[in-house]
N, C-alpha and C positions, 0 to 999 in steps of 0.2 A: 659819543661813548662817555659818561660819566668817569671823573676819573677816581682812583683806588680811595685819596681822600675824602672826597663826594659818599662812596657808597659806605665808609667807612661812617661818616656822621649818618648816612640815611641808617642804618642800624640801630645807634644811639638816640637817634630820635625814635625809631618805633620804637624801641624799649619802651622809654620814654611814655609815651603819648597813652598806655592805661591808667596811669596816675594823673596826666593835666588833662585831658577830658578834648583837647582839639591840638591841631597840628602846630600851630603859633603860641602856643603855651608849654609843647615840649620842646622846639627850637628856642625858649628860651630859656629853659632850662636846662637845657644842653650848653648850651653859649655861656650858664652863669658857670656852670663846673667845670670850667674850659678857662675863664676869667683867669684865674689866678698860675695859669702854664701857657696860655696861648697872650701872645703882646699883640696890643689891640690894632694894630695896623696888620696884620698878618694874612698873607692872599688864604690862609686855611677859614676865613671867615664866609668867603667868596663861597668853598666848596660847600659849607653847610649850609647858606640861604639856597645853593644846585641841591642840596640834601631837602630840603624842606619842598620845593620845586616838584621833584621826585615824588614824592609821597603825597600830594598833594595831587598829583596827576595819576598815580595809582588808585586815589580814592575817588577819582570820578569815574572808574568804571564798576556797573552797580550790577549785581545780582539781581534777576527778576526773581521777583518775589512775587510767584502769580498763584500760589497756592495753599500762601501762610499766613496766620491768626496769630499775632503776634502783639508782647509788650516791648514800645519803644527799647531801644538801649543802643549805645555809641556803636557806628558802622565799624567794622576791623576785619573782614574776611573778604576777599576781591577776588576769588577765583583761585586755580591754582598760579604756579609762577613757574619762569625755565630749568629754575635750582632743585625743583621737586623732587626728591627721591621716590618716594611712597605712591604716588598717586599715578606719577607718570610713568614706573615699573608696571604698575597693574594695568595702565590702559594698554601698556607695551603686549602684556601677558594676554587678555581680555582679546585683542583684537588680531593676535599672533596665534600663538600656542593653543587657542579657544578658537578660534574661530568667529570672534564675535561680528555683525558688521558694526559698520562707524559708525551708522546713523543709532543703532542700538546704544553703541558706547556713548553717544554723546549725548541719548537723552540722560543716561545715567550720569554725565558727569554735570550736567545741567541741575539736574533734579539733587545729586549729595551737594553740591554749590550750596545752593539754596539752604540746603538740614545745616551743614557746618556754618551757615552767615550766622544762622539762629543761636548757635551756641556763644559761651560766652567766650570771650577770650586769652587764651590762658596765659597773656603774658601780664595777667590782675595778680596779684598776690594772692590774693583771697576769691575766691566769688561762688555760688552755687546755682544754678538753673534749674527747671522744672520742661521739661517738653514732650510732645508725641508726634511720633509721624503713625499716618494710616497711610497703608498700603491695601493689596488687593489680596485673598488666600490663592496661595502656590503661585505666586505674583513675581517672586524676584526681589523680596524684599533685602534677599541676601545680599545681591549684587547692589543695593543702594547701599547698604549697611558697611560692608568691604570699601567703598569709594569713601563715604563717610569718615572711616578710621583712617585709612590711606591720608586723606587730606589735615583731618586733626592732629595727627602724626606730624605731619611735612610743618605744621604751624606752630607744633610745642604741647602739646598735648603729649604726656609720658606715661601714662598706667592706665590701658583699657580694659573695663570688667565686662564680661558680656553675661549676663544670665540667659541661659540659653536651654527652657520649657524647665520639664518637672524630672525626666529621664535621661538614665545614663545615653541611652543611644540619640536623642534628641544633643546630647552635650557635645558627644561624641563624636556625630556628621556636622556640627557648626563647628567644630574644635578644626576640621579636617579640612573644612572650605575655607577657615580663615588662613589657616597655613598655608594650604596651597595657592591662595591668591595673592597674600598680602605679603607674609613672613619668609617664603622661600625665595620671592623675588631679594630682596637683601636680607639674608641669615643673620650676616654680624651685626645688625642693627637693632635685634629683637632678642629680648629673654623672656620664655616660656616658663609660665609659673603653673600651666596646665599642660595636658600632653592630650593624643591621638588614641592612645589604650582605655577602652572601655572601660579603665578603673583610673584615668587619669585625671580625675577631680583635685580642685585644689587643694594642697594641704599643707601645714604650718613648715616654712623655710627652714634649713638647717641654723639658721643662724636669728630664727624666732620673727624676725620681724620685713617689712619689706625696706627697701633698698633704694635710696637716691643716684642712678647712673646717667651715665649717658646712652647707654641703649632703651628703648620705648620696651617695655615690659605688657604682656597681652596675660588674661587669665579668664576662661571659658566655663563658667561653672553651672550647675544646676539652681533652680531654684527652692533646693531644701534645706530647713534648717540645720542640719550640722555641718557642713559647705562653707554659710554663711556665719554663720558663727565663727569660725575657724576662721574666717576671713577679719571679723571684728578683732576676735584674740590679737591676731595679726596687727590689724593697723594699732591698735590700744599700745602694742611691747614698741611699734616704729618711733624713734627719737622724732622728734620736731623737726629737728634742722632737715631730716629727709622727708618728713611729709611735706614742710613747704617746698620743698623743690618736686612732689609730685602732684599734676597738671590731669585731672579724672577725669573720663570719659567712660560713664558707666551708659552701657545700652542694654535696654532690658528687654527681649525677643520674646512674642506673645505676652504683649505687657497687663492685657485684660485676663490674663492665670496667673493664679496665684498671688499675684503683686498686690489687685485690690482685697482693702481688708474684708473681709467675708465676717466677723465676729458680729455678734448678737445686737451688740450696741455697739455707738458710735467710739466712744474712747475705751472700751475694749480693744485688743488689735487680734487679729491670726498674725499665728507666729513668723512666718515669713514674711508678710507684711511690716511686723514690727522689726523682722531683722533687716530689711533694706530700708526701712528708716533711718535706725540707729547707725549704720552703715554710711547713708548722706549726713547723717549729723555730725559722724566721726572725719568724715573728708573737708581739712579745708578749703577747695579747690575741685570742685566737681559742676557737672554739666553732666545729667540725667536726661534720657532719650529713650521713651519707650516706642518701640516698636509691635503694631498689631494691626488688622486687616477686619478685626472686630472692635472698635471704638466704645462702645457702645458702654460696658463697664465705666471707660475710665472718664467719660465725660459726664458721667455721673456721681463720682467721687464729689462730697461737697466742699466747696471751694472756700464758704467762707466759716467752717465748721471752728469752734474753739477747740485750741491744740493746747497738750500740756508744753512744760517752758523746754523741753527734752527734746522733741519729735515736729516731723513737721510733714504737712500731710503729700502723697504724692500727685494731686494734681495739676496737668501742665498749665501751670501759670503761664510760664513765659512762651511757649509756644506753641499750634498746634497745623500742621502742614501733611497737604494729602498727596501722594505723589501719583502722578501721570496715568494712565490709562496704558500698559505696555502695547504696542504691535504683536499681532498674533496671540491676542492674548484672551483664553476662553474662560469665561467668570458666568455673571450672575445674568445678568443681561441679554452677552450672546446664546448662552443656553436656553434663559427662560421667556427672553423676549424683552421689550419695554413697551411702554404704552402708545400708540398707533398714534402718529398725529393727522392722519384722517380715519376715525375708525370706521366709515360705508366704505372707505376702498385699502385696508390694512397691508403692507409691505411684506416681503417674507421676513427680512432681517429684523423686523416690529415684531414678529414674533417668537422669534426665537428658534432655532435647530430643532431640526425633526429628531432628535434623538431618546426620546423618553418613552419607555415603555409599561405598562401598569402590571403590576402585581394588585391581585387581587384581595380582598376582604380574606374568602376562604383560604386561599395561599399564604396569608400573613399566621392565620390561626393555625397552619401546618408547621408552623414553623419559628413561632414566636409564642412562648409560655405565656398565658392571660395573665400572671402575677410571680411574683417572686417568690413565692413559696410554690410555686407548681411545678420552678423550677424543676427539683432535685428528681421527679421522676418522668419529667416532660420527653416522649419521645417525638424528634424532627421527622418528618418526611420529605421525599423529594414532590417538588410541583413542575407544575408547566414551565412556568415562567422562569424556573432557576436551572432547569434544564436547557430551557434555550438560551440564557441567558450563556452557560458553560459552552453548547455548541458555537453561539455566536463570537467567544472569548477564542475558541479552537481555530474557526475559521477567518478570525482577522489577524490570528498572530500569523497564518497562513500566508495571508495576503499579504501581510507587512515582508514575510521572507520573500515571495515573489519581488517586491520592489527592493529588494537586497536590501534591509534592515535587519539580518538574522544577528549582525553585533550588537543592536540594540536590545536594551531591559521591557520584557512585555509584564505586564500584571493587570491581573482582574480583581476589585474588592469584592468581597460577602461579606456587608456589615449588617446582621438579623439584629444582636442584642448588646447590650454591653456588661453583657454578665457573663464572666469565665467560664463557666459552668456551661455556658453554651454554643460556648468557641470552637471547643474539643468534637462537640457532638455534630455541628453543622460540617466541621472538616472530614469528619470518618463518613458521614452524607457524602459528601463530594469523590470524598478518596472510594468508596466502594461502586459509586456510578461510574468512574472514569474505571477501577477494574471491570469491573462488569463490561463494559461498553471499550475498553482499548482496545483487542485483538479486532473488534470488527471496526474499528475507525482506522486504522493502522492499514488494516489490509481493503479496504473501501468497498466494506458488504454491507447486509442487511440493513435490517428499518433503519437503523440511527444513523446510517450514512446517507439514508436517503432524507434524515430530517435534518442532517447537517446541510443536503445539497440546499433541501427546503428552505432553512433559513438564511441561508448568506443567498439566496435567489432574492427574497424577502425584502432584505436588508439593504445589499448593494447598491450602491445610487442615489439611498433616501436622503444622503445629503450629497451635493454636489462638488466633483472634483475635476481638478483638469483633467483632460483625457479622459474620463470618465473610468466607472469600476472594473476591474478585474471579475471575469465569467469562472464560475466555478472550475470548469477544465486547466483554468489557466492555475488555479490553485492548489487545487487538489492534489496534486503530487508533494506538498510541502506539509502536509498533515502530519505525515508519519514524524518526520523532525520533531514537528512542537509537543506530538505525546511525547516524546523519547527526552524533549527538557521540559516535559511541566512539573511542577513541584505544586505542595499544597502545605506552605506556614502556616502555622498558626503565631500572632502576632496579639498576644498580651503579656502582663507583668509575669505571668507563671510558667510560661511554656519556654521550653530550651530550643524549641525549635522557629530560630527566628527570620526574620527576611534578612540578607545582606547583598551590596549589589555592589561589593567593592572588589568580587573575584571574575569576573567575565561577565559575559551577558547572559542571564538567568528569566526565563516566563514562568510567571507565578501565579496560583490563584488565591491570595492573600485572604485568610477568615481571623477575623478581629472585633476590636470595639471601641473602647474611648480612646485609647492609646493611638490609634490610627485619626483620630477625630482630630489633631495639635499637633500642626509643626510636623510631623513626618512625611517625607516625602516617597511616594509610591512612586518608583520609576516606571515610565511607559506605561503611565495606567490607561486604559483603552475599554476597561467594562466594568459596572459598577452596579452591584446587588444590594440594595439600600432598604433597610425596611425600616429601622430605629429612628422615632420624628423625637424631636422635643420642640416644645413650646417657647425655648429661647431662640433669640434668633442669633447670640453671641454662639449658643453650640453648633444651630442648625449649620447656621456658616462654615464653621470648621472643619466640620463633619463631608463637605463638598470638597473631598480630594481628587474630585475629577475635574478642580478648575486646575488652571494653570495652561501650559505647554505643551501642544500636538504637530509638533514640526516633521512634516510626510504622511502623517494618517489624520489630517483635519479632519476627515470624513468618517475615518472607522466608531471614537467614540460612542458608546450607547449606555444609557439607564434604566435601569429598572428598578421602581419605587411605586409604593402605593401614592394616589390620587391627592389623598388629601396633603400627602408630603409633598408632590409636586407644585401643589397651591398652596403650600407655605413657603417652596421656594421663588414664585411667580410674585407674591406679596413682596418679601423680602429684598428683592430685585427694586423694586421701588424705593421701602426706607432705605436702605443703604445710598441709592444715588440720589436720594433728598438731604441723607447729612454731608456727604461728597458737594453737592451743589450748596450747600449753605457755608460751610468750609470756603467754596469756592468764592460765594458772592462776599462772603466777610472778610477776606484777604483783600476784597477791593475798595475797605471802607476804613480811612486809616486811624478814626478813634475808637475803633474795634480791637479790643484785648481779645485772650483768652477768656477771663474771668466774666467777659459780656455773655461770651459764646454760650457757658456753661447755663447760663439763665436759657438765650436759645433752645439749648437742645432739648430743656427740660418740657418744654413748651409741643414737644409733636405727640399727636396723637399716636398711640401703637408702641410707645416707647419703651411699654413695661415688658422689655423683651430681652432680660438679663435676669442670673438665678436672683431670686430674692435676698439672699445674704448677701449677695453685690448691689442691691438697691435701697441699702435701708434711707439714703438720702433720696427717692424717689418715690420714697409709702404715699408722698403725700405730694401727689403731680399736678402743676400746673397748665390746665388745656389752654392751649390757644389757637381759634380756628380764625382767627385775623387774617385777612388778606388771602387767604387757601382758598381753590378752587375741592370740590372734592365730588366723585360721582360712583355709584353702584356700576360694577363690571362683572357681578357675577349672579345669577339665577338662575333658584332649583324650575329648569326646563316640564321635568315634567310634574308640577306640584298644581293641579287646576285648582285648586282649595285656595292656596295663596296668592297664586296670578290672581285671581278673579279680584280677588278681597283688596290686592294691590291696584289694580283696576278701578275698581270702583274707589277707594278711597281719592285717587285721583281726579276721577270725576267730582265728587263731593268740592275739594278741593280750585278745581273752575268753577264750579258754582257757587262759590264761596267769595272769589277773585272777582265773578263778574256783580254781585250784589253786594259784595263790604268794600272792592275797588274801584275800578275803572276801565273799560276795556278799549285799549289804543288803538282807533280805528284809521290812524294816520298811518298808519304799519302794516306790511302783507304778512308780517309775522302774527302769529295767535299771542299776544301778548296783552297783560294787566299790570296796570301797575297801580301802585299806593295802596295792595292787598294788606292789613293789619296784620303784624304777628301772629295774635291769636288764631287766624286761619292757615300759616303755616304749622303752627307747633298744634294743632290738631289733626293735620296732615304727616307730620311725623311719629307720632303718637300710633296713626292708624296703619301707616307703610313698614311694613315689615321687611327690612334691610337682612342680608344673609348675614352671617355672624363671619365670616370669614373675613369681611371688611374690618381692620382693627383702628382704621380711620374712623369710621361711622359708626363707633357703636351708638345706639338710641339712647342709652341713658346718658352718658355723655353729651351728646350734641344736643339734649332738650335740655340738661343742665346750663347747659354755655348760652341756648337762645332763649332762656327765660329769665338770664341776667336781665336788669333795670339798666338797659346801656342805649342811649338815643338813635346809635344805627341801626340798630335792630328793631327799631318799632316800625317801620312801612317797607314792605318788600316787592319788586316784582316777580310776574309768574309769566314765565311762558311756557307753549308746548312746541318743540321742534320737532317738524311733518318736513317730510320729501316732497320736490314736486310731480318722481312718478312714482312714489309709493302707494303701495294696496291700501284702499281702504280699511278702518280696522272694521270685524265682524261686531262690536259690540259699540255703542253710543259712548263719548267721553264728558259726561256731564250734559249741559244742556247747549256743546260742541256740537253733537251728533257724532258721526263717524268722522274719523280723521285720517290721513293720508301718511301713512307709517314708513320710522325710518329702518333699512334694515341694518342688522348686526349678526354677521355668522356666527361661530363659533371654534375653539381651538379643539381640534383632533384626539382624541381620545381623553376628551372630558364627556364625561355623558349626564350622570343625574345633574350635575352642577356644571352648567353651562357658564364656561369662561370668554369672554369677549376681547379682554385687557381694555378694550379704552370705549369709551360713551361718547364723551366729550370731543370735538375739534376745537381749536383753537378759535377760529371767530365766534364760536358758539360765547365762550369770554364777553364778548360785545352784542350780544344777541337784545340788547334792549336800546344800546347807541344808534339811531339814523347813521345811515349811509353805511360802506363797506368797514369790516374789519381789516387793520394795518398788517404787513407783515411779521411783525415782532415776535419776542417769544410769549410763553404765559403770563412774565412778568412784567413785560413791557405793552403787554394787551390789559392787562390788567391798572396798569397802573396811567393809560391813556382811559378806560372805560371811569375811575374815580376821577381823572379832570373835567370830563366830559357832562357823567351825573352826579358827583359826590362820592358822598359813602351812603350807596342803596343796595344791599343786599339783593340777590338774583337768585332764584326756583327755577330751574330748569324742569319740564315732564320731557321724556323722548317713548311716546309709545314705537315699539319695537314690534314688527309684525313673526308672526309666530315661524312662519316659514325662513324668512332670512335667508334665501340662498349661500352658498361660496363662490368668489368669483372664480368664473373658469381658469383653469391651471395653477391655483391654488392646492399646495402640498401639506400646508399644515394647518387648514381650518375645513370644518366642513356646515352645512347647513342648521340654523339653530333648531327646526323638527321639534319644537315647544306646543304642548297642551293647550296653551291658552297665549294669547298677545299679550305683550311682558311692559310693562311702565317702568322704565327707567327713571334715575333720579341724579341730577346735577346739580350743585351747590356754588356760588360764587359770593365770597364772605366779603364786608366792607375791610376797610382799613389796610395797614398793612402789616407784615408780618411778622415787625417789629413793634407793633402796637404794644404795650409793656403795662396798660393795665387791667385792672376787668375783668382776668381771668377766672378761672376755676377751678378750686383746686380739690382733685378726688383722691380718697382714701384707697389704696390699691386691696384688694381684698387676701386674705390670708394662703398660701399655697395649700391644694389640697391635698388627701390622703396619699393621692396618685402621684402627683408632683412630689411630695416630701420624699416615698419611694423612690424613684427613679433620680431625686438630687443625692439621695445616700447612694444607688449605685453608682454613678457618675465620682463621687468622691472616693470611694472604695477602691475602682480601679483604679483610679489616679496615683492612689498608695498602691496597690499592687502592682503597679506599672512602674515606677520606679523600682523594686524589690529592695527595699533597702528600710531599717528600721528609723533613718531618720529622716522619712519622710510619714512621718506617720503623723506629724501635725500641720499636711498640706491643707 
């Protein structure tokens, strides 16, 4: 045991050691100010080389660091310690009072570790950071956020600012959670400069300015400009001598709103943007953390933009860190699938939960005004689809009472438009069916009881649970209850009638719109009526508040969304676990900054998928399809006009390989190689790729393959055939027929046949002798360039039109296509970091359409707040 002297120099030396830069340069500097009181024989020398010992042994134990993009800077953060107040109260709280398990807790304490190494250290006099964590939407970001301040806290960190979304109620339930987690575990430790009441936004101290104590000071504010303002007033009247003793930790919650500057030009700013500038500028002692789940905005911020001598821009320099993948946690993936890594024999969990149901073309126009001016005298009607979607809402909050959940919050979303105007009207929709229709569901009569039995018959099952579903009998008694508590909010800026889930357990069928799309959390959401797409994938994302948390009804969840929204979220499932994985692979590379990253990201195809006034550093995007494998997974099935033409183009194509190349007759594979470009990019020219690929689009990728770049001039071509597949009915060039691979298709897709995946993985090495490795894509990839260079690879997969599904198969069914389909697989030379050569395209102008629905978007954002100073969000 260290004794009292000992711990007392280890103190003095941590002091210490932010200003000499290592552990042997604050021990002597400890020792020189000690010189002239301490005589040089004295056994107190002893305890401070055990001082230095200490700390020197504390610093070998390291945080993994397995998912951060990071600028070096001096190590100072080792975990928590046994003296912890802050941190070690919440875990106490978290796995007591909450019920949390350990293994839950300890990925969280793992993963805050990690965010607090990253910040700076606040025992520097001076210092300021830039950083981002990505999380997952409805993820838990909360809970990393709470351990994060918990721990900053317990190290010296004294004034935390949370901006926390655009809305009072938004402020409001992060003001609530942070209390209850953090603040009421030790009260006397914490002064509250925000409060719990709906109106309890920060505002200027009785005594004008903030305050140098000893208790950690918290303040939860919105992100609008008079808020923050108020907050500059503030630090601008604070004396100096208290600013330096306060130690910022500002986290900014949904950091891709608001925060990025949206204005016209570049050194233009929006006003909140410019106010959390001026805000960093004013702090001397800040470490900036934004928190979001859509990246996307802020890795596009330009990093190396000129800034005036004032401001300075918000992107994360110094770090950028994605956290963990929670247990039991339903996102983008397990809903919509990910790409089959055999796609002839596809997995269920490859493709995603049977839970999505289509809303139709004609059912959208019921219900969804063609334009903004049709608004005002558009009347809704009820459909098929939202009525069963209502029965199916009735009879799972049913089933949930059956399994004694009746304590718990049930809610179903109807999110048609994001226009007020239409909020009102789709909920007197709903409230007059449920009149209409209560006394006979209540009492368990006529038709609609019988289409209630109909669909929860339907339904039950479709996903798998222990012990399998609850039989309507077993249900049906519990009906009457959930009419007797359904309510029907309306949930935007203007309606008095809000959701709250802070008085008992309340089932809702919640109708809304943008306001629901950021940060608000739907308790118990279980059904979700989606009509409203956009073209960004930062909204699309948002807008999926049926990801998150189904702890006892994993099974109940369902969707109902038109087709083409479900293939945008089936895409999206993709980019997102492409920047997650490059995140991931760049944390492993340790002369990788931030600021590398930001070239990175700029570089994937599909990425123009943020509103434009957040991209004006991306007008002008750099492709790079270096080292990318890329393949067509989706075709219109029954288009015989197209298949044909796609067909034949292919053939042309072998014919082209077997008289400008060479045909590898050392190979049982159909394989050419030393085909000339020119006969690819004639070949692409003629294949007509579905537009919903935002990887492939043709003008792009002929752009990128008619650069003057020396890999690109000799390419192989192969076709990959089955060995029992059907001959195709039609000759493939001067192949003849070929022996077709099949590829089913997913379940209620129909005109546009979704596959998810083309490719397998040896396919990668489909031109190297001998077997493909176990590896992954990048590790196949990057053995197939030792093996033949840098030679681009053309994949054909003729796909035979039939394609069965494999028996007992739930979520794919037969592809039943007009014509045999020509697939198309891409394996690009180099690697992915290749950095030069690219291409860089001009993003085209937002249309009539877009501009419309980005002003509604912005509209309610201010009406959602209710308040006149958000009126320059």
């Amino acid at each position: 045991m260290p004794s009292a002297q000992a711990l007392h120099f280890l103190k003095l030396v941590r002091d210490a050691l932010p200003g000499t830069g290592d552990i042997d340069a604050a021990v002597l500097s400890v020792r020189r100010s000690l010189e002239g009181v301490l005589p040089p024989d004295t056994p107190a020398w002893a305890d401070l080389a055990e001082a230095a010992e200490l700390l020197k042994q504390e610093f070998r134990i390291t945080i993994l660091r397995r998912n951060s993009i990071l600028r070096e800077r001096p190590e100072w953060y080792h975990g928590p310690q046994p003296g912890d107040h802050h941190w070690s109260a919440l875990k106490t709280y978290l796995t007591g009072a909450k019920g949390w398990d350990e293994d839950t807790v300890d990925v969280i304490d793992e993963a805050s570790s990690e965010v607090v190494s990253l910040l700076e250290n606040p025992r520097q006099q001076t210092f300021s950071s830039r950083g981002l964590v990505v999380g997952y939407v409805q993820s838990g970001k909360t809970a990393n956020m709470t351990a994060v301040i918990s721990k900053a806290v317990d190290r010296g960190y004294s004034l935390i600012l949370v901006f926390a979304g655009l809305t009072d109620k938004l402020r409001q339930q992060t003001q609530r959670r942070l209390e209850a987690d953090i603040v009421k575990r030790h009260p006397t430790l914490w002064h509250l400069l925000t409060t719990t009441d709906i109106k309890g936004e920060f505002q200027i101290p009785a005594q004008g300015h903030l305050m140098g104590m000893d208790r950690a000071q918290i303040a939860v504010m919105k992100k609008n400009v008079a808020p923050l303002e108020r907050l500059l007033k503030v630090i601008a009247k604070t004396p100096a001598s208290d600013m330096r003793r306060l130690k910022v930790l500002l986290i900014d919650d949904e950091c891709d709103q608001a925060t990025v500057n949206s204005a016209s030009r570049e050194m233009d700013m929006s006003r909140i943007n410019e106010q959390i500038r001026l805000i960093l500028k004013a702090l001397p002692s800040v470490s900036y953390v934004g928190y979001t789940a859509t990246p996307f905005a802020n890795v596009l911020i330009n990093p190396y933009a000129d800034q005036t001598d004032t401001l300075d821009d918000l992107y994360p320099r110094d770090f950028i860190t994605a956290l963990p993948l929670p247990d039991g946690y339903f996102g983008t993936q397990k809903l919509f699938g990910r790409t089959p890594v055999d796609p002839a024999n596809p997995q269920p969990d490859e493709d995603g939960m049977d839970v999505v149901r289509e809303v139709t073309a004609d059912e959208e126009a019921r219900l969804q005004a063609p334009s903004q001016k049709a608004q005002a005298t558009f009347v809704v009607e009820m459909t098929a689809s939202l009525e069963k979607a209502i029965l199916y809402f009735i009879a799972s909050c049913a089933a949930r009472r059956a399994r004694g959940q009746e304590q718990e919050h049930m809610s179903m979303l109807v999110h048609t438009s994001s226009a007020i105007v239409m909020h009102e009207r789709v909920a007197a929709l709903i409230e007059a069916w449920l009149d209409e229709n209560r006394k006979a569901l209540v009492n368990g009569t006529g038709a609609v009881w019988t289409a209630l039995e109909q669909v929860w018959n339907e339904e039950a099952g479709r996903v798998a649970r222990s012990g399998g579903a609850e039989s309507f009998s077993q249900i049906s008694s519990f009906v009457p209850a959930v009419l007797g508590a359904l309510h029907v909010p309306v949930e935007n800026g203007a309606s008095d009638d809000r959701i709250d889930y802070t008085s008992g357990p309340v089932t809702y069928i919640v109708v809304g719109g943008s306001i629901l799309a950021r940060g608000l959390t739907l308790e118990g959401l279980c059904v979700s009526y989606f009509l409203r797409t956009s073209n960004q994938y930062d909204t699309l994302l948002q807008m999926g508040r049926w990801f998150g948390y189904r702890n006892g009804y994993e099974d109940l969840p369902r969707l109902w969304m038109p087709e083409a929204l479900r293939v945008r979220f089936q895409s999206l499932a993709a980019v997102e676990a492409e920047i997650r994985e490059d995140i991931g692979s760049y944390s492993r590379r340790p002369l990788v900054t931030p600021m590398d990253f930001a070239v990175r990201i700029r570089r994937i195809p599909g990425m123009a998928i943020v509103a434009r006034n957040k991209m004006r550093h991306a007008r002008r995007v750099s492709i790079g399809y270096w080292g990318r494998h890329l393949q067509t997974i989706r075709f219109a099935r029954n288009n015989a006009e197209l298949l044909e033409a796609n067909w034949k183009a292919a053939g042309r194509l072998v014919e082209a390989a077997g008289a400008e190349g060479s045909r590898d007759a050392s190979f049982t594979r159909l394989l050419f190689r030393d085909v000339p470009r020119s006969a690819v990019i004639r070949f692409i020219r003629d294949y007509r790729i579905d537009p919903t690929h935002q990887d492939l689009d043709t003008g792009l990728l002929l752009q990128f393959l008619e650069q003057d770049h020396p890999a690109l001039q000799h390419w192989n071509v192969g076709v990959v055939t089955a060995l029992d597949g059907t001959p195709s009915a039609e000759p493939l060039g001067d192949l003849g027929p070929v022996s077709m691979v099949r590829r089913s298709r997913l379940k209620g897709v129909d005109a546009l046949a979704d596959i998810k995946g083309l490719m397998s993985r040896p396919d990668i090495a489909f031109d190297v002798p001998g077997d493909a490795g176990d590896g992954d894509w990048e590790a196949l990839k990057t053995e197939r360039r030792e093996a033949l260079g840098e030679r681009p690879l053309l994949l054909l997969y003729p796909i035979d039109r039939a394609s069965p599904a494999k028996n007992g198969s739930t979520a794919r069914v037969a592809m039943d296509a007009v014509h045999d389909i020509i697939g198309l697989g891409l394996v690009m030379p180099l690697s992915k970091d290749h950095g030069g050569d690219l291409v860089s395209v001009e993003l085209a102008p937002p249309s009539a359409e877009e501009l419309e629905a980005m002003e509604q978007e912005d509209m309610e954002a201010v009406e959602a707040a209710g308040l006149e100073e958000t009126a320059d969000v």
